[in-house]
C-alpha positions in Angstrom: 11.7 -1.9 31.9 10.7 -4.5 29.6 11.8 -7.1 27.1 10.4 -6.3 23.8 10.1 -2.1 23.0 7.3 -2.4 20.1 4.4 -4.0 19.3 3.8 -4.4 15.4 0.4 -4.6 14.2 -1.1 -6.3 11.0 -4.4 -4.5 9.9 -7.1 -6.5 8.6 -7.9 -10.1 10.9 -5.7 -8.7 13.4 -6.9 -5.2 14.1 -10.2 -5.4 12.8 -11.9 -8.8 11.5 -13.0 -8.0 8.5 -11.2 -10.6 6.5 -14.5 -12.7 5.6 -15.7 -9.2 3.9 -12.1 -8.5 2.0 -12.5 -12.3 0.8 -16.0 -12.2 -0.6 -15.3 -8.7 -2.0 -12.7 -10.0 -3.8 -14.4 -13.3 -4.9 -17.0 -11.2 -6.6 -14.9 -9.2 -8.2 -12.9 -11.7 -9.6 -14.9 -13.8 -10.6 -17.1 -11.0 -12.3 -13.6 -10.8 -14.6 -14.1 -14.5 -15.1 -11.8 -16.8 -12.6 -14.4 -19.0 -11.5 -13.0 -19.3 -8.0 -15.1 -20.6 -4.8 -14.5 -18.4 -1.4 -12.0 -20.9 -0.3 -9.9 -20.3 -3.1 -10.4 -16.9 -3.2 -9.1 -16.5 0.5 -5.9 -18.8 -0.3 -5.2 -15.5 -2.6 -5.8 -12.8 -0.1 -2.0 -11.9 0.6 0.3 -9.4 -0.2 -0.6 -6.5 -2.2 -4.2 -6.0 -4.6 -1.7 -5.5 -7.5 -0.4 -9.0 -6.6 -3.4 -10.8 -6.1 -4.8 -10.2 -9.1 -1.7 -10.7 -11.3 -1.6 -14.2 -9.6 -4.8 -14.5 -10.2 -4.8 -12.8 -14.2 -1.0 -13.3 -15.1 -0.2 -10.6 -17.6 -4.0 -9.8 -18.4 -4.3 -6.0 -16.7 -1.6 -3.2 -16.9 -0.6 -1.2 -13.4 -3.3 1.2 -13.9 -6.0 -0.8 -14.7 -5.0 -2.7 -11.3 -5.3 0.2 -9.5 -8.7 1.1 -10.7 -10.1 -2.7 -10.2 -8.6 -2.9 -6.2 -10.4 0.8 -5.8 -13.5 -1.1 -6.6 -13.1 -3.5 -4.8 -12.2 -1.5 -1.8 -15.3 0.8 -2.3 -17.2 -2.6 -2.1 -15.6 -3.9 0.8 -15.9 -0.6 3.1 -19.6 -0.5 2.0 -20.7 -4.0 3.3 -18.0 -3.8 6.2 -19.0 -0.6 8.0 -21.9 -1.3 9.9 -19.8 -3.7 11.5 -16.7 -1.4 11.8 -15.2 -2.3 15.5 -11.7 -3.2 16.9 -11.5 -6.8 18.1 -12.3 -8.1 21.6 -10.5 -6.5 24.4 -8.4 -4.7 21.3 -9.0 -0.5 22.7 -8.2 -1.7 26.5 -5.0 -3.5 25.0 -4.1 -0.6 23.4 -4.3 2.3 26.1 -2.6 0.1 28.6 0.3 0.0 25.8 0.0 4.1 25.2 0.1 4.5 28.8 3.1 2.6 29.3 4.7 4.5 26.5 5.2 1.0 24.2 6.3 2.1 21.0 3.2 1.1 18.2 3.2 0.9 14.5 0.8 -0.4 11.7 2.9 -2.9 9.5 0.2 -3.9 6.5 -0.2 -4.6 2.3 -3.4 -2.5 2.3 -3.5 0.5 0.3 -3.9 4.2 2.5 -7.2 4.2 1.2 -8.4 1.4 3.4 -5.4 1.9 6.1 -7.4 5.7 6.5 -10.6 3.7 6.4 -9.9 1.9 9.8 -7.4 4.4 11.3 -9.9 7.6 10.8 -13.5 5.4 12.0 -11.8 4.0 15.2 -10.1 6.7 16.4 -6.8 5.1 16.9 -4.0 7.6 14.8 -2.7 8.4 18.5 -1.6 4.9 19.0 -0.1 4.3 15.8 2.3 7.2 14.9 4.1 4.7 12.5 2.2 3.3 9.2 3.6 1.3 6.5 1.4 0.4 3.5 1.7 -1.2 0.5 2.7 2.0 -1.2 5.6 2.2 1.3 7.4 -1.3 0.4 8.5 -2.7 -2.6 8.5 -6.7 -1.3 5.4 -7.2 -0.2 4.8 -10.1 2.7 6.0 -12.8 3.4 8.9 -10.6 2.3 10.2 -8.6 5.8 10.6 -5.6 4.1 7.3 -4.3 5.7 8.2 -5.0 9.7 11.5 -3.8 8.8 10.5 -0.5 8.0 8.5 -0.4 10.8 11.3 -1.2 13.4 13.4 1.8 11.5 11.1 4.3 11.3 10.1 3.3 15.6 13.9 2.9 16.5 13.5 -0.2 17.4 16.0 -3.3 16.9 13.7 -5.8 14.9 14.8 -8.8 17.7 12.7 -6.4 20.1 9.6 -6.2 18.4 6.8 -8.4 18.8 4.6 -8.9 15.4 0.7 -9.2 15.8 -0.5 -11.1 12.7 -3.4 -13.2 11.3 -1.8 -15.0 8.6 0.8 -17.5 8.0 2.6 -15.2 5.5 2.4 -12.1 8.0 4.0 -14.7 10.7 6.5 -16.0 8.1 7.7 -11.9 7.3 7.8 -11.7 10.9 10.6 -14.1 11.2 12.2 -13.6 8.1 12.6 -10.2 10.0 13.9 -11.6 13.3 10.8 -10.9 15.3 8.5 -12.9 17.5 5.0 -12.9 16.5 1.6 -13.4 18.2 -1.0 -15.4 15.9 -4.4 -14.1 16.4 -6.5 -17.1 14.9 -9.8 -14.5 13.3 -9.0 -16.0 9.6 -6.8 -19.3 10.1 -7.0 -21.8 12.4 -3.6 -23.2 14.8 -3.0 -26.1 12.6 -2.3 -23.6 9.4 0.8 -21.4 11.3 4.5 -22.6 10.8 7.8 -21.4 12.3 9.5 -21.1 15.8 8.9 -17.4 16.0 5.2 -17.7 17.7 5.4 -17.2 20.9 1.1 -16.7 21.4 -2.3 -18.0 20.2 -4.4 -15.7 20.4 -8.7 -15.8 19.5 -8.8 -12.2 20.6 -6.9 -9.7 23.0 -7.8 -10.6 26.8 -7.0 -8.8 30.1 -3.6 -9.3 31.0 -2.0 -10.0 27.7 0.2 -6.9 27.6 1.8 -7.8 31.0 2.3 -11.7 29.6 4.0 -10.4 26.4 6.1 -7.3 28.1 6.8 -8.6 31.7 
């Protein structure tokens, strides 16, 4: 009936745009340890998983469990400022039930923690569309590693070359092709000009009428 059999979504900037919140929760948090790092900076680190960030950030400086306990913070400081402002993206819940409806397979492919993946999941009311989650907890190679989409596709019985990734970030778009899938960009924390690779097939500023039928049909 259709081209692609699944639709892989990204979390953060893709589902929900919170990324300016993540960033500055992050920034204060950092530099409260002492980096010294504007926003700007602070967003070029906002990939992958918290574990990562901050040993790019702190090489060698803070053991796995101490890790743990500063992303929890920072988490607890991001879902405070964010959830007054808690919503799916334009046009994102009619997107969605048109996909359920036409029985498009749906999975959540991101390098949050469950802690924040619940956060979103729970508050929007949107478990029923996304009977697949993979976390960071799930993957050892975090993005732009595929590793992620790849377990995504598995666990949906999906071939990856039939998936189509949703992403807001250039390394989310590179995993996606490093996994053999297409990608839509949605541009909520980059801008055109900072996306690379062949595997785009969409720009997107939010999710409009008609964009299931342009991806599927």
């Amino acid at each position: 009936m259709q081209k692609q059999k699944a639709l892989l979504f990204d979390l953060n900037g893709t589902v929900i745009d919170d990324m300016p919140f993540h960033i500055l929760a992050w920034n204060q948090i950092l530099n409260k340890l002492g980096a010294s790092l504007s926003l700007e900076e602070t967003k070029l680190q906002c990939y992958g998983k918290n574990e990562e960030l901050l040993e790019r950030v702190f090489p060698g400086r803070f053991s796995i469990e101490e890790m743990k306990a500063i992303a929890i913070e920072k988490e607890i400081q991001y879902q405070k400022d964010f959830t007054p402002h808690l919503k799916l993206i334009e046009g994102l819940s009619v997107f969605l039930e048109e996909a359920y409806q036409a029985k498009i397979k749906m999975a959540i492919g991101s390098a949050a923690i469950p802690f924040n993946i619940d956060y979103i999941l729970d508050g929007l009311h949107l478990h029923k569309y996304f009977p697949v989650v993979v976390s960071a907890e799930h993957v050892i190679e975090s993005k732009p590693h595929p590793e992620t989409f790849l377990q995504c596709a598995e666990k949906l019985n999906v071939a990856p070359e039939d998936c189509i990734v949703f992403e807001d970030s250039p390394k989310g778009v590179e995993a996606a092709a490093r996994a053999g899938m297409k990608a839509v960009a949605i541009t909520t924390m980059h801008k055109k000009e900072e996306f690379y690779g062949d595997n785009i097939i969409l720009f997107i500023e939010n999710y409009q009428p008609g964009l299931l039928k342009q991806l599927i049909d």
